[in-house]
C-alpha positions as CSV (number, residue, x, y, z in Angstrom):
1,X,-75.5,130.5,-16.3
2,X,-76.6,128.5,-19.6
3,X,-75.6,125.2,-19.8
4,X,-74.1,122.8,-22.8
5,X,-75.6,119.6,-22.3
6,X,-73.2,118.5,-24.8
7,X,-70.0,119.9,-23.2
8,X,-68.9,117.1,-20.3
9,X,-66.7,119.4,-18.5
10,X,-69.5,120.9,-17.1
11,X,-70.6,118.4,-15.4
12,X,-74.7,117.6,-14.9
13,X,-77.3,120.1,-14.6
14,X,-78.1,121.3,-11.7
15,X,-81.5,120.9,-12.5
16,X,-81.1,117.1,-13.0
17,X,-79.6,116.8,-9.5
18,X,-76.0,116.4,-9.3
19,X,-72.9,117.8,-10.9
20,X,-70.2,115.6,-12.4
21,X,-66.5,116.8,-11.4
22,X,-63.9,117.6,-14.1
23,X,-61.5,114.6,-15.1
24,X,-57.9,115.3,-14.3
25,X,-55.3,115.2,-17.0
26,X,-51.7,115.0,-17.7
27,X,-49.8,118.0,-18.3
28,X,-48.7,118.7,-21.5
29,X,-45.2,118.1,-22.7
30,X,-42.7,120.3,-22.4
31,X,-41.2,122.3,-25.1
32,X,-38.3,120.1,-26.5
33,X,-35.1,121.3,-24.9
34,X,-31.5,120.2,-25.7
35,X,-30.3,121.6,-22.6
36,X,-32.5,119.1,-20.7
37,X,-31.6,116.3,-23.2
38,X,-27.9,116.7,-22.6
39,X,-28.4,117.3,-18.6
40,X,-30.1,113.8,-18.3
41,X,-28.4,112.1,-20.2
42,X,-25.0,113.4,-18.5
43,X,-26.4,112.2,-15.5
44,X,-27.2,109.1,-16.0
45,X,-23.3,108.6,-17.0
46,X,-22.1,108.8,-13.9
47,X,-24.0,105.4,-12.9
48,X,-26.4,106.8,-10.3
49,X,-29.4,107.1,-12.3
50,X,-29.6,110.1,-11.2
51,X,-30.9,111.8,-14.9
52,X,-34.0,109.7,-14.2
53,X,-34.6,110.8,-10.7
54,X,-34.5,114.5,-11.8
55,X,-37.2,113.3,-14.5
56,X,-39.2,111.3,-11.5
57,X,-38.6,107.6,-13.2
58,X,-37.9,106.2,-10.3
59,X,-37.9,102.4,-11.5
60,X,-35.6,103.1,-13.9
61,X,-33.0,105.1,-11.2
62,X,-33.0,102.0,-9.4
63,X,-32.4,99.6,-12.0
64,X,-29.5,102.1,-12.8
65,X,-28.4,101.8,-8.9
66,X,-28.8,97.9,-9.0
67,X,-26.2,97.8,-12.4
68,X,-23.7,99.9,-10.4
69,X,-24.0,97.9,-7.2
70,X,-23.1,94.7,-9.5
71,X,-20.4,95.8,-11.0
72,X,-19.1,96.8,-7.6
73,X,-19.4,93.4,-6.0
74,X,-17.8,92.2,-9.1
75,X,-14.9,94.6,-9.2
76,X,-14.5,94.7,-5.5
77,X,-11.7,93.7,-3.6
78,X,-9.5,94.5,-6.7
79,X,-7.6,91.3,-7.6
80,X,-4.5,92.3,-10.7
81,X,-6.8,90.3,-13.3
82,X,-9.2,93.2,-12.8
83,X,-13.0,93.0,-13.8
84,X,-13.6,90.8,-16.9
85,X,-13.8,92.1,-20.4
86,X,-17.8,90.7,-20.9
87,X,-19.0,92.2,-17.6
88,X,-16.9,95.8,-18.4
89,X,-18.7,95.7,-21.6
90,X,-22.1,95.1,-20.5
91,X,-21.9,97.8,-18.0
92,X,-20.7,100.3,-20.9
93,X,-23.7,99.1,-22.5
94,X,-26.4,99.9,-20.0
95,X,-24.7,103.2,-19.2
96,X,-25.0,104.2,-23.3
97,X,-28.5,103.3,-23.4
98,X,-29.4,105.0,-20.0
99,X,-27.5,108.0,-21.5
100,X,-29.4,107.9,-24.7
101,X,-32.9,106.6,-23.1
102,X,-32.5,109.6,-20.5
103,X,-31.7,112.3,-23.2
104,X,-35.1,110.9,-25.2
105,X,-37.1,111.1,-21.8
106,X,-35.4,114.6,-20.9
107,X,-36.1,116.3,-24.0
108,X,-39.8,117.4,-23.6
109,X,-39.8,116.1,-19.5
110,X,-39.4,119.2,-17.3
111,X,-37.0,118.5,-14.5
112,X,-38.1,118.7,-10.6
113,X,-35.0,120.5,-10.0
114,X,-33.1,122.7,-10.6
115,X,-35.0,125.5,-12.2
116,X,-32.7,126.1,-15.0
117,X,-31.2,122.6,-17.3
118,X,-28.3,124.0,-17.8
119,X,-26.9,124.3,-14.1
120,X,-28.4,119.9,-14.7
121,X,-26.0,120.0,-17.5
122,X,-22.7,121.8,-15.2
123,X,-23.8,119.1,-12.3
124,X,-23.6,116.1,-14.9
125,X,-20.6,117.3,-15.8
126,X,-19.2,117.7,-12.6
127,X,-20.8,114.2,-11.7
128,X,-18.8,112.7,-14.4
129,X,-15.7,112.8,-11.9
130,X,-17.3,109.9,-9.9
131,X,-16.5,107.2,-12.1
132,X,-13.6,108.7,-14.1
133,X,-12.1,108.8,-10.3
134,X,-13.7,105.3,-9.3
135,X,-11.5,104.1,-12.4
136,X,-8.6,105.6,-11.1
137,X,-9.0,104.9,-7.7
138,X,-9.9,100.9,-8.8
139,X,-6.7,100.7,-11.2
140,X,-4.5,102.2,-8.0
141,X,-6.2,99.2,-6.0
142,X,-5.6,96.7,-8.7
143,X,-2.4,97.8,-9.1
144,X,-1.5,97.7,-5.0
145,X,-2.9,93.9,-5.4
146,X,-0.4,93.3,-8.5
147,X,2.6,94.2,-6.3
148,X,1.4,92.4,-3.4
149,X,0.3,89.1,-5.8
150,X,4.4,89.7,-6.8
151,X,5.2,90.0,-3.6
152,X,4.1,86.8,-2.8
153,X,5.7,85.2,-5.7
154,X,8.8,86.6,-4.1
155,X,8.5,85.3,-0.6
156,X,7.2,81.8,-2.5
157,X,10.6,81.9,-4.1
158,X,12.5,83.1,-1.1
159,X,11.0,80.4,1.3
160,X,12.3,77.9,-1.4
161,X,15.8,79.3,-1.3
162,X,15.6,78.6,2.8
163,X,14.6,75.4,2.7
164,X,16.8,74.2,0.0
165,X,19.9,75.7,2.1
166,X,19.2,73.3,4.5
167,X,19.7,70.1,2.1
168,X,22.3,68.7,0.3
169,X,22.7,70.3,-3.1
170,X,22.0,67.5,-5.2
171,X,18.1,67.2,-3.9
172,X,18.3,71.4,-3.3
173,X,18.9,71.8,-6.4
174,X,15.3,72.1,-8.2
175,X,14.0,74.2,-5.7
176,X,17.1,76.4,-6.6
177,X,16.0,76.4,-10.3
178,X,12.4,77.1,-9.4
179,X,13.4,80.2,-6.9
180,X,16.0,81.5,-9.5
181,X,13.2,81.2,-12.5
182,X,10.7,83.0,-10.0
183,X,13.5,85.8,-9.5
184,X,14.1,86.1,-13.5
185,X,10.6,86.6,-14.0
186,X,10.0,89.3,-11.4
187,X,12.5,91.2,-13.3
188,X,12.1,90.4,-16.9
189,X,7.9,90.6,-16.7
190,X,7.4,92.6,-13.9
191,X,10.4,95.6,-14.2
192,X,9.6,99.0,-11.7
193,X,7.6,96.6,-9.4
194,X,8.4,96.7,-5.5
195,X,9.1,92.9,-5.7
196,X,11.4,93.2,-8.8
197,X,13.4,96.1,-7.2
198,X,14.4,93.4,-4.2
199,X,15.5,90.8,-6.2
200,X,19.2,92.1,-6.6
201,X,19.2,91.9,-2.6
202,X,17.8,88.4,-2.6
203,X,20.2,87.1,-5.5
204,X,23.3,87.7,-3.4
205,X,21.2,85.7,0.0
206,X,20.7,82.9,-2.9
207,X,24.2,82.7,-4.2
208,X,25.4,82.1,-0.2
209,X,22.6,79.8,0.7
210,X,24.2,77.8,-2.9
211,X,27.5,77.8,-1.8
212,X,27.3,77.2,2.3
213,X,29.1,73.9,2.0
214,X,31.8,76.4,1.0
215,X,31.5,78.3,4.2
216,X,31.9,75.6,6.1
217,X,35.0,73.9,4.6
218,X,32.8,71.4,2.8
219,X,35.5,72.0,-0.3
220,X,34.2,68.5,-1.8
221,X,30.6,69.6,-1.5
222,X,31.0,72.7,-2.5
223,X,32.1,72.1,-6.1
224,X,28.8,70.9,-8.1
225,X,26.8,73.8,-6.6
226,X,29.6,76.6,-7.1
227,X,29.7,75.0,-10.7
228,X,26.1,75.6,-10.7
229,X,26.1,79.4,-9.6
230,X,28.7,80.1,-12.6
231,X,25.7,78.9,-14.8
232,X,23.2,81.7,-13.1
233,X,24.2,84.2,-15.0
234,X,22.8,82.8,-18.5
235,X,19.1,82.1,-16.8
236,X,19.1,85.7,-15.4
237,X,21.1,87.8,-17.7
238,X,24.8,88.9,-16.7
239,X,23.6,92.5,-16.7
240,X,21.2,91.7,-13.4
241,X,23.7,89.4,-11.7
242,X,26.2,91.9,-11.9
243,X,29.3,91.7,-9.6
244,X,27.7,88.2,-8.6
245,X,29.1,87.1,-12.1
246,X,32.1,85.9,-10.9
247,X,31.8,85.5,-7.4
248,X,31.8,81.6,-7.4
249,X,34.8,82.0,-9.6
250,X,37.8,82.3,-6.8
251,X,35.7,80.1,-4.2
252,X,35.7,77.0,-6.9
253,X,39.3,77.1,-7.6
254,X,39.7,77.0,-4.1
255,X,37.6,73.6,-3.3
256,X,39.1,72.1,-6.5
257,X,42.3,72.3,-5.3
258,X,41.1,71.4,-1.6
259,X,39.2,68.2,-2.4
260,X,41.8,67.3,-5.1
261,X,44.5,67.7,-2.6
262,X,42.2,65.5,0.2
263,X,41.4,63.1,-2.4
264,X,45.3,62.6,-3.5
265,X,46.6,62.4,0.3
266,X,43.8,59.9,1.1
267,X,44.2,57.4,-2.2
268,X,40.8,58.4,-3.5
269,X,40.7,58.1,-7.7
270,X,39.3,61.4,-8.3
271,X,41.4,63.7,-7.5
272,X,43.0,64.4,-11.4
273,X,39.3,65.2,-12.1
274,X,39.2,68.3,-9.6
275,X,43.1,68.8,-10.7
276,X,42.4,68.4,-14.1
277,X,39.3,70.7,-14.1
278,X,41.3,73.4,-12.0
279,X,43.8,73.4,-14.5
280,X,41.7,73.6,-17.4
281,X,39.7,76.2,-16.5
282,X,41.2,78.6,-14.1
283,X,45.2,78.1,-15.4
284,X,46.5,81.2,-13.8
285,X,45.3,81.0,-10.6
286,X,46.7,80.7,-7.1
287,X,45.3,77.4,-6.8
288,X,46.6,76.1,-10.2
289,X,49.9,76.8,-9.0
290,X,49.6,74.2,-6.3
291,X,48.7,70.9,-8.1
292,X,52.3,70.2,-9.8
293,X,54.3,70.8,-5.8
294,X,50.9,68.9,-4.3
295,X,51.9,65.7,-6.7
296,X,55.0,66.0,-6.4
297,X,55.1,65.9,-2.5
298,X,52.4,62.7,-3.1
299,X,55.0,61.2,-5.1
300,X,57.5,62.0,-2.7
301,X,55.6,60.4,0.1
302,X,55.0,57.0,-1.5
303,X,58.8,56.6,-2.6
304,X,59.4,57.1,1.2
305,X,56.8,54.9,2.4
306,X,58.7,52.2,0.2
307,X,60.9,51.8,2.7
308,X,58.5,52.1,5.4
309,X,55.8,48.9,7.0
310,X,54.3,48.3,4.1
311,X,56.1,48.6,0.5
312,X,53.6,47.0,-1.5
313,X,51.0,49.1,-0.6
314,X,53.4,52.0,-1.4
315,X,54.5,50.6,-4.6
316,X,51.2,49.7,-5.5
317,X,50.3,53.8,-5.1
318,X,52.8,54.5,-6.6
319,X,52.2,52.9,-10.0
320,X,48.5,54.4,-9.5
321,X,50.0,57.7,-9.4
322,X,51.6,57.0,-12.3
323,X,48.3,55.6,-14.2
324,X,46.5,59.1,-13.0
325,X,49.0,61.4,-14.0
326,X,49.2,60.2,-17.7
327,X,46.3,62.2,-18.1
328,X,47.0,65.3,-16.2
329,X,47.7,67.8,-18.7
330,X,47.8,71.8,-17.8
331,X,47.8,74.6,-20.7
332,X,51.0,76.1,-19.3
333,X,53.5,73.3,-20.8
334,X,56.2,74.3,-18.2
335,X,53.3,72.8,-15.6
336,X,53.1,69.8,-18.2
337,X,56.3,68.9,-18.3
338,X,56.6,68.9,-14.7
339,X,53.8,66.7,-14.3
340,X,55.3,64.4,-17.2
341,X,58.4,64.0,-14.4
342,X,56.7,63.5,-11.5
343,X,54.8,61.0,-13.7
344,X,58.7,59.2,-14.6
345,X,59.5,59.3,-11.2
346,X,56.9,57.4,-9.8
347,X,57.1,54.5,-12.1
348,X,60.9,54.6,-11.7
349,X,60.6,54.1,-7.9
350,X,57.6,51.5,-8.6
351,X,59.8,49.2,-10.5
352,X,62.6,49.6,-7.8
353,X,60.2,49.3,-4.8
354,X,59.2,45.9,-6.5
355,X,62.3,44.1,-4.5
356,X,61.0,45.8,-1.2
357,X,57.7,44.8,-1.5
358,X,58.8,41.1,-2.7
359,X,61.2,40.7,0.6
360,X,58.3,42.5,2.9
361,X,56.1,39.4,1.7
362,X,58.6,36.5,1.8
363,X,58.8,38.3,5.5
364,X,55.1,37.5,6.0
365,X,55.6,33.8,4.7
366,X,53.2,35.3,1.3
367,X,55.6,33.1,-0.8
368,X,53.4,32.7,-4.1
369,X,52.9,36.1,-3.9
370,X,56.7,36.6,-3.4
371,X,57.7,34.6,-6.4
372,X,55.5,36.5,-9.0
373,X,56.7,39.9,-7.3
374,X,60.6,39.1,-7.5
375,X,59.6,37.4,-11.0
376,X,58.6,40.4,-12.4
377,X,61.5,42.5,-10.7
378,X,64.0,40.6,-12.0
379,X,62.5,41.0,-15.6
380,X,61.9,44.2,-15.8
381,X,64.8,45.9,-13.8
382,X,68.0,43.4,-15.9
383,X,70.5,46.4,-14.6
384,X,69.4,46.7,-10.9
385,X,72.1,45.7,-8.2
386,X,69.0,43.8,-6.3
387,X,68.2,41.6,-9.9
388,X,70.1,38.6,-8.6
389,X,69.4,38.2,-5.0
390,X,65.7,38.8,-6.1
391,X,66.0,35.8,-8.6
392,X,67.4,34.2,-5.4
393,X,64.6,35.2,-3.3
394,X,62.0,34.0,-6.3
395,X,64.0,30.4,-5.8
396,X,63.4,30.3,-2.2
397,X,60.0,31.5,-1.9
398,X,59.0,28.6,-4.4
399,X,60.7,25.8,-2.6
400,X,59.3,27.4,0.7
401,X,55.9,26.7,-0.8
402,X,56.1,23.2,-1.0
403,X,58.6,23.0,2.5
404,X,57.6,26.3,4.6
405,X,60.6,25.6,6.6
406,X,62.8,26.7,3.8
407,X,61.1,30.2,4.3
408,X,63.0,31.0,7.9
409,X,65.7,33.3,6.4
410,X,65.6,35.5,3.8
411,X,68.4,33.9,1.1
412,X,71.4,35.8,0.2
413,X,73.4,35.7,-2.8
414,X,76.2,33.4,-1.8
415,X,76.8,30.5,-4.2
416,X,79.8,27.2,-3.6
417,X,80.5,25.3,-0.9
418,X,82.7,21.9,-0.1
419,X,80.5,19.5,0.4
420,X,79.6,17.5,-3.3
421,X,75.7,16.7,-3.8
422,X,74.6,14.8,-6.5
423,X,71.2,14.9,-7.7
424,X,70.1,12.1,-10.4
425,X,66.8,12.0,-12.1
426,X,65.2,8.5,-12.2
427,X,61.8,9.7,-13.9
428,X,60.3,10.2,-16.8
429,X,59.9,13.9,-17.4
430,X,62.5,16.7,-17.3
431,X,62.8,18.1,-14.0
432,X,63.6,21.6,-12.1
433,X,65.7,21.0,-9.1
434,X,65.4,24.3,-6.8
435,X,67.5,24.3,-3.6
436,X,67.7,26.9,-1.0
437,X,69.9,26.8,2.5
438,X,73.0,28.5,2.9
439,X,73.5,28.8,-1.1
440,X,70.3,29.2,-3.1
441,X,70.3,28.1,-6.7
442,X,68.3,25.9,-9.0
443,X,69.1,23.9,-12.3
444,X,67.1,21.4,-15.0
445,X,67.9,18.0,-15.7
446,X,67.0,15.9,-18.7
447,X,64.0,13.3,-18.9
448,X,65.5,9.4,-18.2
449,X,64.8,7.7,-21.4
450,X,64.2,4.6,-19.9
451,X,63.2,5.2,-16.9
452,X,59.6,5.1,-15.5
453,X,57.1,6.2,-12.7
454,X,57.0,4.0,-9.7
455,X,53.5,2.9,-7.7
456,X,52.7,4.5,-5.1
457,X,52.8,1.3,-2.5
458,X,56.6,0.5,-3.8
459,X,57.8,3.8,-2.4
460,X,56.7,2.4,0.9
461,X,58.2,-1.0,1.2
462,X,61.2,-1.8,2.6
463,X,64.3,-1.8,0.5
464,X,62.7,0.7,-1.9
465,X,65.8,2.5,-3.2
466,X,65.3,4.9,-6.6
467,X,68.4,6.0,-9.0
468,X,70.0,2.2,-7.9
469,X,70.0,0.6,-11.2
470,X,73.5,0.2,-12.0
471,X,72.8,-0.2,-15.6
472,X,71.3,3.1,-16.8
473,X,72.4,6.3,-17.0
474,X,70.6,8.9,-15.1
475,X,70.7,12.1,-16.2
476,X,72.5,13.9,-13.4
477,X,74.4,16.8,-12.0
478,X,76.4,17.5,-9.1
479,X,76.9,20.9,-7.3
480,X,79.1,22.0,-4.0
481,X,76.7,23.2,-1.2
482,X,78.2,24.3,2.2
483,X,77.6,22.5,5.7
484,X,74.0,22.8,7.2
485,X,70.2,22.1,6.2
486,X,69.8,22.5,2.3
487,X,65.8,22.2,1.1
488,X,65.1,20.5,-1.9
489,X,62.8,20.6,-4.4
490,X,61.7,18.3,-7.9
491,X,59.5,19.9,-10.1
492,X,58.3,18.3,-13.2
493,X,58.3,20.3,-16.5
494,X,55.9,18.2,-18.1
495,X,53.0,20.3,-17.2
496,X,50.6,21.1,-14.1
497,X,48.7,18.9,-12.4
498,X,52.1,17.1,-10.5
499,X,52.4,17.9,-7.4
500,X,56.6,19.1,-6.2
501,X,58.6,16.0,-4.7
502,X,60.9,17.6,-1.5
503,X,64.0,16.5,0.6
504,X,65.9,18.0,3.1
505,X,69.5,17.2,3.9
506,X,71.0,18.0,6.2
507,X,75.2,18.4,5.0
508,X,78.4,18.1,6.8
509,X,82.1,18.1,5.6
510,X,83.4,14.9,5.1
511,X,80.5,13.1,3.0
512,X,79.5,12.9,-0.9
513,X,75.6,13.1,-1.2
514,X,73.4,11.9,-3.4
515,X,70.0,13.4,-4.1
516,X,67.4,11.3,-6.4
517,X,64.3,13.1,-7.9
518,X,61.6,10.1,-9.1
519,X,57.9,9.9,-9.7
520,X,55.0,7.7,-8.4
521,X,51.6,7.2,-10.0
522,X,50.0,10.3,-8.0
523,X,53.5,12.6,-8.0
524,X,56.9,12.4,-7.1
């Protein structure tokens, strides 16, 4: 064997010694193959790496494991925001270039298996399921945690609705308004969902829970929030609300009328609202029917109670009744017009139930009061059979407020008598003279020109004797009164600020009085 000293694949000569191995070498690449290409590439798609396993780059199939397990711990649990847009993206990314990258290695890289590239290229294909079913399976999952996410909204809005059935109305009522916007929102954003298809069931529990105070014959109570469930159907849409639309309708009527009716029986001031809003706007209702006999009967009531313990209470309601229904109107004028005489009747019988409630409080000794009551009687009733023995009653009350005596028995309207009383004035002013007894009567008597007040300490002394001055005229004027006690009374006309002089006689047959009416420096 001849050796090439130049040639170093042959090591030393064995003459020199030792012999020099042969270096190893790299294989040569492949023949470029498309099949291959595509097969790699394919495989790296699916997000395993598993193109550059079959090429032996091991770092780079677990760099492709590592991406995929990061967008896993992203995605996973599914939440209904789903993965976000910049980390979808950048996993897109990487798969591209590991696609690409492996179909550049793959194309002149033989594969360690399988024999032939293009059952590689059938398996990549097949592979491809994994994450085409990973996305369906994730957008099922993201979609389960949608519906429960809505389900929660739901029970949110239904735990609402349960706690605000349990308060009064007026501090239930924004949690009412946050459950019913929850409930619109299910079904106007969210339509097919499991939580939208239960929200018909849950709008009829909320339109109870609303109107419970209903239930329980709350009827005053009840209006605002039945008031407030005939507004539900323009936040949710009449087509969702359905039959619900005018459920409140009949129940309202019904409390109107009931609190209207306990508010007139009880002398409360609101009941022509409740009437008044019945009327207006459900006219041809049952319940409509019943305001004009419900005020009638109320007006019926008080002109009975007239005559009952106490009239001026009853007159007084009875001139309410007459304020309130001035502006009671219905859109049927028959119930109008009905109204309008229920109205005329109970001012009529106010008028005329003056007289009993101005004798109920000269009863009670309320004379002041008695006199302005019989007063106004008197004035506005000039044709009633009761005017004159109430002006009587006015006269006695008055002189019974200065002598309370006077105020024992109620006066009639007897006038005359046989017994002559003379009453003289011997002051200064003009004078009322108002006398009550057996007759009851009053007159006025001229100012004495020259006459004058007398002090005080003069009316005291011994020998003090008024209207005895021969020489002047007193203006004077004498009536016929019959046997017994007669109270008298001197007012001035001057003005206030003088206090009433008073006498009492006491009359019998046989004797000519004479009644003197003077005044001192501090009254009569």
């Amino acid at each position: 064997m001849s050796w090439d000293h130049n040639d170093p694949r042959q090591g030393t000569d064995p003459r020199q010694g030792f012999v020099v191995p042969p270096m190893p070498t790299a294989p040569p690449p492949a023949p470029a193959d498309g099949w291959r290409a595509a097969a790699v590439a394919l495989l790296n798609l699916c997000g395993l790496g598993l193109g550059y396993a079959l090429v032996r780059r091991w770092w780079l199939t677990a760099a492709c494991w590592v991406a995929t397990a990061v967008l896993l711990l992203v995605a996973l649990p599914a939440d209904p925001d789903g993965v976000s847009a910049g980390v979808l993206v950048a996993y897109l990314v990487l798969l591209a270039l590991a696609a690409v990258h492996g179909a550049v290695v793959g194309l002149r890289t033989r594969l360690s298996w399988p024999p032939a590239a293009w059952v590689a290229v059938v398996l990549g294909i097949v592979l491809l399921a994994v994450p085409a079913g990973g996305v369906v399976l994730y957008g099922d999952a993201r979609d389960e945690a949608t519906e429960q996410m809505l389900l929660d909204r739901l029970e949110r809005a239904d735990e609402l609705v349960r706690t605000a059935g349990k308060q009064p109305f007026s501090t239930a009522e924004p949690d009412y308004r946050q459950a019913l916007t929850a409930y619109r929102d299910l079904r106007g954003e969210h339509p097919g969902s499991r939580a939208a298809d239960r929200v018909p069931g849950r709008l009829k529990s909320f339109y109870t829970s609303v109107a419970s105070p209903y239930d329980e014959r709350n009827y005053c109570d009840a209006v605002a929030p039945l008031k407030y469930l005939r507004t539900v159907p323009r936040t949710m849409g009449g087509n969702e609300v359905g039959a619900l639309r005018t459920w409140p309708d009949d129940r309202l009527a019904t409390s109107l009328y009931e609190c209207g009716a306990r508010s007139l029986s009880g002398g409360a001031a609101d009941w022509t609202a409740h009437f008044g809003e019945l009327l207006s706007t459900f006219p041809d209702s049952e319940q409509a029917a019943k305001v004009e006999p419900s005020v009638a009967a109320a007006v019926d009531k008080a002109v009975k109670d007239v005559g009952g313990d106490d009239p001026c209470k009853a007159v007084e309601h009875l001139g309410t009744l007459n304020t309130q229904l001035a502006g009671l109107r219905g859109q049927d004028a028959t119930v109008t017009d009905a109204l309008d005489k229920d109205a005329a009747r109970a001012r009529k019988n106010a008028d005329s139930g003056t007289y009993a409630c101005g004798v109920d409080q000269y009863r009670e000794k309320s004379f002041a009061e008695a006199v302005t009551t019989m007063n106004d009687f008197a004035k506005s009733n000039p044709n009633h059979r009761n005017r004159d023995r109430a002006k009587k009653i006015a006269i006695a009350a008055e002189v019974a407020q200065t002598v309370p005596a006077a105020g024992k028995r109620l006066p009639t309207t007897a006038s005359g008598g046989g017994i002559s009383v003379t009453v003289k004035n011997d002051s200064p002013d003009d004078i009322t003279v108002l006398y009550t007894g057996p007759v009851t009567g009053s007159f006025t008597l001229k100012a004495c020109g020259k006459c004058s007040s007398y002090s005080l300490a003069s009316t005291v002394t011994r020998g003090f004797e008024p209207c005895s001055d021969s020489g002047r005229n007193y203006p004077q004027r004498t009536i016929s009164l019959p046997a017994g006690t007669t109270y008298f009374v001197h007012k001035s006309q001057s003005g206030t600020g003088k206090t009433p002089a008073s006498d009492t006689a006491k009359l019998s047959s046989g004797y000519i009085y004479t009644e003197c009416a003077y005044t001192t420096s501090f009254g009569y």
